[in-house]
N, C-alpha and C positions, 0 to 999 in steps of 0.2 A: 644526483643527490649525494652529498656528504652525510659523513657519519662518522662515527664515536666507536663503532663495534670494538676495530682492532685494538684501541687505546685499552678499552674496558675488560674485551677478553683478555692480554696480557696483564690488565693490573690482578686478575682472579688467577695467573696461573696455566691459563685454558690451551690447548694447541686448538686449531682451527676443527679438527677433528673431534676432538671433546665438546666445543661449541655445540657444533652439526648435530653429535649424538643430542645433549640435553636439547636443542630444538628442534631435532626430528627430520633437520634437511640433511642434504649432501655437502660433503668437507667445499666440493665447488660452490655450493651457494654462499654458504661464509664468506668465501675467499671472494667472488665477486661483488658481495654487498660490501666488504671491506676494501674493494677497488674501485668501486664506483660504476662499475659495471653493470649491476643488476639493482633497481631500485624494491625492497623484499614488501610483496603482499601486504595491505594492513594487519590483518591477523597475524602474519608474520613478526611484524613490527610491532605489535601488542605481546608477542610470546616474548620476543627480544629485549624490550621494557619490563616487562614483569621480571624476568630472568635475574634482571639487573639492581630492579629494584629500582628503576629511576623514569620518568614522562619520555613519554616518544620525543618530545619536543628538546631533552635533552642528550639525545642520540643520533638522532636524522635534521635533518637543516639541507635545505637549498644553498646549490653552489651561488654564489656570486655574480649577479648578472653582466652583459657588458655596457 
């Protein structure tokens, strides 16, 4: 799954770290939800939209299929 994280963390300012704290994971889980590596919990993904202030639908999106 694609996603918006990294875009929206830097347009706030945030290090990956800062992120992590306000939602309560590890600086690694930021890092791999913003690589594509780890697709983050709904609830995750609902703390992550709230945060931001924007629809899940506008953050997470399906890669591209072939």
């Amino acid at each position: 799954m694609k996603s918006r994280v990294r875009e929206l963390r830097e347009a706030h300012g945030w290090s990956q770290a800062q992120l992590a704290e306000r939602l309560e994971v590890s600086r690694q889980t930021v890092n791999a939800i913003e690589t594509g590596k780890y697709d983050p919990s709904l609830p995750l993904a609902f703390r992550i939209a709230a945060l931001f202030d924007t629809a899940i639908e506008s953050i997470f999106f399906p890669e591209a299929s072939a």
